[in-house]
Residue frames as qw, qx, qy, qz and C-alpha x, y, z in Angstrom:
[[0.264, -0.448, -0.549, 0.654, -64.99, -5.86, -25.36],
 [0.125, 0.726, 0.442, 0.512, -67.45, -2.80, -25.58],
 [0.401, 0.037, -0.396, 0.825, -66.91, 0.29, -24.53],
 [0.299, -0.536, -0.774, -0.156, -69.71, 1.72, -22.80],
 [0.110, -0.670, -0.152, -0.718, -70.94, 4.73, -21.87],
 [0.045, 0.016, -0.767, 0.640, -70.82, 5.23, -17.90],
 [0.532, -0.003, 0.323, -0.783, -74.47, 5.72, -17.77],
 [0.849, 0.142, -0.420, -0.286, -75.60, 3.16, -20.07],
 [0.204, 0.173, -0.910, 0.315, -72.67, 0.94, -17.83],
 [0.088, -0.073, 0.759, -0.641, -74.46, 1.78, -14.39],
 [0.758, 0.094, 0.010, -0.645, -78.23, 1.37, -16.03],
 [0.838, 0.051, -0.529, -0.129, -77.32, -2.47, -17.28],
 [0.059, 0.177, -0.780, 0.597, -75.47, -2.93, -13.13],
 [0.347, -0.077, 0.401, -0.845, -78.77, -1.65, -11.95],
 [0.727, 0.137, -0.557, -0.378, -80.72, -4.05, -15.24],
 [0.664, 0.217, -0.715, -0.041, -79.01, -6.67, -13.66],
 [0.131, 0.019, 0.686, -0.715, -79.86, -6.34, -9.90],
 [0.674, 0.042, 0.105, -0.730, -83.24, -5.89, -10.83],
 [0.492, 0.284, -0.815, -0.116, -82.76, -9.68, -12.93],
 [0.321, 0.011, -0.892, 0.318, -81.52, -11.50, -10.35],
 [0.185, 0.000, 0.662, -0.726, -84.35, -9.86, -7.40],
 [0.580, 0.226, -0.168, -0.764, -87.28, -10.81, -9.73],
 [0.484, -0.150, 0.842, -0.188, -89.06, -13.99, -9.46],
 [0.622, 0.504, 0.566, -0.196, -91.09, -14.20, -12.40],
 [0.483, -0.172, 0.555, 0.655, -89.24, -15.61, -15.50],
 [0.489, 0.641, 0.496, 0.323, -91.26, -13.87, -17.90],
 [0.210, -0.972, -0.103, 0.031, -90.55, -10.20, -16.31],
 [0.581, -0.563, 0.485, 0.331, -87.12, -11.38, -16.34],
 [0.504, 0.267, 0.456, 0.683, -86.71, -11.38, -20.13],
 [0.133, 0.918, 0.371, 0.041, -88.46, -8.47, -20.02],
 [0.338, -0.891, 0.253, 0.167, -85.57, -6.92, -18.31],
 [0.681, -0.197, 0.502, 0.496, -83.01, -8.86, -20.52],
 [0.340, 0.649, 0.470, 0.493, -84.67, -8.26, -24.05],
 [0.049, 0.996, 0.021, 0.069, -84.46, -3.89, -22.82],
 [0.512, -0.743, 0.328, 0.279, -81.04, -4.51, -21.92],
 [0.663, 0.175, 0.613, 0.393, -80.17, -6.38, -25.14],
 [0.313, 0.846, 0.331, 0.276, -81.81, -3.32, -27.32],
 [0.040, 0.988, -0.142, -0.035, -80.32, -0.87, -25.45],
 [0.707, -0.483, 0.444, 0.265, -76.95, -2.56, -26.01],
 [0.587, 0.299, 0.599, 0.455, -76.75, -2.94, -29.68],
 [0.090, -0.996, 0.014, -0.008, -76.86, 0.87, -29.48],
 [0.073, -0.773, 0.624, 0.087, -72.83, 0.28, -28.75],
 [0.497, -0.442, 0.677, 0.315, -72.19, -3.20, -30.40],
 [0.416, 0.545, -0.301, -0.663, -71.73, -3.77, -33.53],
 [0.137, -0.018, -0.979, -0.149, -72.18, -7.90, -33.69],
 [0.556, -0.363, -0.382, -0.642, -74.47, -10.02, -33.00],
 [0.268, -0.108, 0.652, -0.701, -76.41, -10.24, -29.74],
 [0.495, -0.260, -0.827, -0.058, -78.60, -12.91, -28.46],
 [0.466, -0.801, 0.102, -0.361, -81.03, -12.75, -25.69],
 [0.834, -0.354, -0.182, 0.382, -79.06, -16.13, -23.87],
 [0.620, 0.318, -0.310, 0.647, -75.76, -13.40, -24.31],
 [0.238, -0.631, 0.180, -0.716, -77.19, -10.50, -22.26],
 [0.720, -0.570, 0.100, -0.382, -78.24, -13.33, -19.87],
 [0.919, 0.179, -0.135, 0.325, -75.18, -14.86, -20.16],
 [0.268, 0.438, -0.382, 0.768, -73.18, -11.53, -19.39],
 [0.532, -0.679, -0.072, -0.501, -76.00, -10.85, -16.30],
 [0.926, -0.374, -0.006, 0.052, -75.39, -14.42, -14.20],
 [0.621, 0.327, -0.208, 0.682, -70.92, -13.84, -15.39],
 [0.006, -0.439, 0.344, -0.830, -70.94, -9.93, -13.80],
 [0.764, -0.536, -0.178, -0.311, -73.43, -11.29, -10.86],
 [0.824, 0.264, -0.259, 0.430, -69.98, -12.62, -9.79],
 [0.279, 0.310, -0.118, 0.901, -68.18, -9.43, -9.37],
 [0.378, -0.737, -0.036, -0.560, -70.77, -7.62, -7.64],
 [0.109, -0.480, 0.548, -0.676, -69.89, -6.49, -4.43],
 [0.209, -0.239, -0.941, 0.121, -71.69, -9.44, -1.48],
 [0.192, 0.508, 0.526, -0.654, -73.70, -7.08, 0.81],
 [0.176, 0.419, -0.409, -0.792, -74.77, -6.23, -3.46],
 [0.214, 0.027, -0.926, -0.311, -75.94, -9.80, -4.51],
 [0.721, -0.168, -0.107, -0.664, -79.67, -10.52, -4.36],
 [0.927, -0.231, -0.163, -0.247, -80.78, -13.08, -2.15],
 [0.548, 0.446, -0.634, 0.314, -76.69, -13.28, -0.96],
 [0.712, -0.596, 0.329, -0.172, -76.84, -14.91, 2.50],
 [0.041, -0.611, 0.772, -0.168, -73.86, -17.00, 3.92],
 [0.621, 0.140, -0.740, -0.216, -73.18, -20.41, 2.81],
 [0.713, -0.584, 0.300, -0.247, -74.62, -22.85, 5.74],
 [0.063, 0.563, -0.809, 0.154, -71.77, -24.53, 7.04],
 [0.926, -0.049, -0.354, -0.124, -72.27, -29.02, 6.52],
 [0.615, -0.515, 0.596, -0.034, -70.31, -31.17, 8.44],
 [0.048, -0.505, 0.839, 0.198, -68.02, -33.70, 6.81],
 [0.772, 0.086, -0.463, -0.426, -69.47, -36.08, 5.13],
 [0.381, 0.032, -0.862, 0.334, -67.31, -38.64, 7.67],
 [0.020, 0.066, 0.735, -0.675, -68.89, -37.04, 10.64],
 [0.606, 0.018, -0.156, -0.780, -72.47, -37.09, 8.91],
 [0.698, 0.009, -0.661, -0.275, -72.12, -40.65, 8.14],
 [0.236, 0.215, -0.675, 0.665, -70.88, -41.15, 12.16],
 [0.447, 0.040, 0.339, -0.827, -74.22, -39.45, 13.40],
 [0.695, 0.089, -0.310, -0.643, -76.32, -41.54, 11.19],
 [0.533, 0.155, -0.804, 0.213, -74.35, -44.69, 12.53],
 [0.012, -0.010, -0.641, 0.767, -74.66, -43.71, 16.30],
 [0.508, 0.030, 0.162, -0.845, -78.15, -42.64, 15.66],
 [0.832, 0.034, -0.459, -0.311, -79.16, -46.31, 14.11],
 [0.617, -0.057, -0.785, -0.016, -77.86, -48.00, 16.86],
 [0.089, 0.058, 0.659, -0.745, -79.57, -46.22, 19.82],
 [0.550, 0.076, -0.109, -0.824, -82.54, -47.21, 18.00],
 [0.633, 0.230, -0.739, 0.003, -81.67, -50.75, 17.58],
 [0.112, -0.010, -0.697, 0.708, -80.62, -50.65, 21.73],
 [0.395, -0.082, 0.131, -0.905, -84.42, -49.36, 21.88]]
C-alpha cells in the first residue's frame, strides 16, 4: 500500500474522473501514463501503465454515485419468464391475424 500525499491523493481522484469522462483512448493514456510518472515519485516497485489503469477502473468503484461518470440507474428488465410470456402472446396474436 502507498502512502500518499493528500494532494498528490486528490490530483490522481480528480486523474481518474477525468479517465473515465474522456472518450478518446489515446487521451486516455495520456492521462494514465501522467498519473503513472507522477506516482513512482512515492513507489518504490515497479509500475505498469495496465496498473495505474488497473487501480483507475478498482477505485471507480468507491467513488461516491452522483461522482461516477456517465452513472445513470440500471434500467430495470423483466424476468426472463415474463419476457419469454410476451414473446409467446405476441406470436400468437399474429398467427390469429
Amino acid at each position: 500500500m502507498i502512502e500518499l500525499p493528500p494532494a498528490v491523493a486528490r490530483a490522481f481522484v480528480e486523474a481518474m474522473r477525468a479517465y473515465f469522462a474522456e472518450a478518446d483512448p489515446a487521451k486516455r493514456g495520456q492521462i494514465a501514463v501522467l498519473q503513472m510518472h507522477a506516482l513512482r515519485n512515492h513507489w518504490s516497485g515497479k509500475l505498469r501503465l495496465h496498473d495505474v489503469e488497473a487501480m483507475f477502473i478498482e477505485m471507480r468503484e468507491h467513488l461516491h454515485p452522483a461522482d461516477q461518470p456517465n452513472s445513470q440507474a440500471p434500467k430495470r428488465q423483466r424476468p426472463q419468464a415474463a419476457r419469454k410470456a410476451a414473446a409467446t402472446k405476441a406470436s400468437r396474436s399474429k398467427r390469429r391475424s
